[in-house]
C-alpha positions in Angstrom: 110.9 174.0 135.9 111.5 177.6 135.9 114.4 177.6 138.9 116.0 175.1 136.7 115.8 177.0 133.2 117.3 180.2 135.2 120.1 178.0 136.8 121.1 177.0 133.6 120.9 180.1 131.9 123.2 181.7 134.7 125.4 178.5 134.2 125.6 179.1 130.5 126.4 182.8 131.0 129.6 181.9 133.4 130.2 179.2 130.4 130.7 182.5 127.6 132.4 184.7 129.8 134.5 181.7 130.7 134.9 181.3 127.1 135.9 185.0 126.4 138.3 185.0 129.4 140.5 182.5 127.9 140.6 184.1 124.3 142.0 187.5 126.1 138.6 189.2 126.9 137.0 189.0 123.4 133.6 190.7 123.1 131.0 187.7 122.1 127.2 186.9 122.4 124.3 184.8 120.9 120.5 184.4 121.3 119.0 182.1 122.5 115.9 180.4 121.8 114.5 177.1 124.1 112.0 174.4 124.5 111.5 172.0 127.6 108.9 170.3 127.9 107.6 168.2 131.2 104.9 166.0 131.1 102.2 168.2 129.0 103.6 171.4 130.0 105.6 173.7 127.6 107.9 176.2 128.4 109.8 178.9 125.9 112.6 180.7 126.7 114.2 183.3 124.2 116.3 186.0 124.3 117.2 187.9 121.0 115.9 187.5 117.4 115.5 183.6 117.6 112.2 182.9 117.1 109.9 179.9 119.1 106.3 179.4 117.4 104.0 177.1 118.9 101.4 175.7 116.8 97.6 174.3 118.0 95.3 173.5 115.8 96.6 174.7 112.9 96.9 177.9 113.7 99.9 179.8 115.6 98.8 179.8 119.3 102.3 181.6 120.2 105.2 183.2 119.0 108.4 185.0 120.2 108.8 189.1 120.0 112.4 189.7 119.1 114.0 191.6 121.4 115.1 194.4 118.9 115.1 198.0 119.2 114.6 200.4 115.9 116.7 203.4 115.8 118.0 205.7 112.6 121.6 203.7 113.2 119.7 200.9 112.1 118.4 197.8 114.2 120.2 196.3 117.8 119.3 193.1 119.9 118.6 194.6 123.7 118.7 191.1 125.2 121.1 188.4 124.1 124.0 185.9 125.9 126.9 188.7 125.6 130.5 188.8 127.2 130.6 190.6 130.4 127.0 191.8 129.7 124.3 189.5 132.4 122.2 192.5 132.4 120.9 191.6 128.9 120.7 188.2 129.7 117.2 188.8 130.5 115.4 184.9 129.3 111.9 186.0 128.6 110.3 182.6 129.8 106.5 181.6 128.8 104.5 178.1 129.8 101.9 176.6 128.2 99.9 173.2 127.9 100.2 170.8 125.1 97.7 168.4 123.5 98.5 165.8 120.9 99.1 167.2 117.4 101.0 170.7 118.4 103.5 171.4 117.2 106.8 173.5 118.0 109.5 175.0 115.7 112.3 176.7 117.2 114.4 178.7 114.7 117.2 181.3 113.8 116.6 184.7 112.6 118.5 183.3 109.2 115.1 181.0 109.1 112.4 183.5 110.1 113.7 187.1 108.6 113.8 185.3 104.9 110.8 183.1 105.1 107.3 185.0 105.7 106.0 184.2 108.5 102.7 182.5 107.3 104.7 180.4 104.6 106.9 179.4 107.6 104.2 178.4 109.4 101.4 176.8 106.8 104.6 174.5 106.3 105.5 173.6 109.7 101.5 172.4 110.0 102.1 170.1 106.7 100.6 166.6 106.9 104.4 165.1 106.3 107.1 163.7 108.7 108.9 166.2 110.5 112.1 165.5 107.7 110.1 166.2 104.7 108.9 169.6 106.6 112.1 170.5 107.8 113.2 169.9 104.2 111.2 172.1 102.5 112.4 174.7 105.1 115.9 173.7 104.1 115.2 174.4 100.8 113.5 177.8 101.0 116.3 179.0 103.6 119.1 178.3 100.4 117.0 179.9 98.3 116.4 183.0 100.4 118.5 183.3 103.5 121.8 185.8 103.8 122.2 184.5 107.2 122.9 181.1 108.8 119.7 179.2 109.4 118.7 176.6 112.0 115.5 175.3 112.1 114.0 172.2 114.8 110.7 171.2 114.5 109.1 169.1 117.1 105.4 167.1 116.9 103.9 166.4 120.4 101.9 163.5 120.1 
């Protein structure tokens, strides 16, 4: 699975610089943050301040490190999907296995800087349906968040 996650995130590179060919060499990036999973098998690949927590037993077996560096000009993402840049296209790829009741949520740093982080996730592990969870989320991020916000949640049964 690994080959095929790099593939595609040299394919998706060529796919922005493409992108910023064709609108006169504009300077653009993103993060990116990823779940496959095969059979029983997870794997996470992130890059930047999007965040990927996994959740076993009701307690957060994994999550992401941003991929931020603190200075006194204020905070910068050292790996993202940038223009021109592959070097800091560096995909930071983890596996792990699943077992019936985890649980994945895959989100934007809009979602994750305005939520705290144990509020994020005591409501991710709510005994609802993934709407009524991702609603709640909804609802805190338009309440809280100063950024854009996306926000998938994912039960592995």
């Amino acid at each position: 699975m690994e080959p095929v996650l790099q593939t595609s995130f040299k394919l998706a590179s060529d796919a922005l610089d493409a992108k910023a060919d064709v609108l006169h060499k504009v300077e653009m990036g993103t993060t990116l943050v990823l779940a496959a999973i095969d059979g029983n098998h997870l794997y996470i690949a992130h890059s930047g301040d999007s965040r990927a927590y996994l959740l076993q037993n009701g307690e957060v077996a994994y999550q992401t490190k941003d991929h931020i560096d603190h200075s006194v000009w204020g905070d910068f993402i050292n790996r993202s999907f940038f223009s021109y840049q592959r070097e800091k296209a560096d995909v930071e790829i983890r596996r792990f296995e699943l077992s019936p009741g985890d649980r994945i949520l895959l989100c934007t740093d809009g979602v994750c800087q305005f939520i705290a982080p144990d509020i994020l996730t005591r409501r991710s592990m709510d005994d609802k349906s993934p709407e009524d969870v991702i609603d709640v989320i909804l609802f805190l991020c338009e309440k809280f968040s100063k950024d854009n916000y996306t926000a998938i949640l994912v039960y592995y049964e």
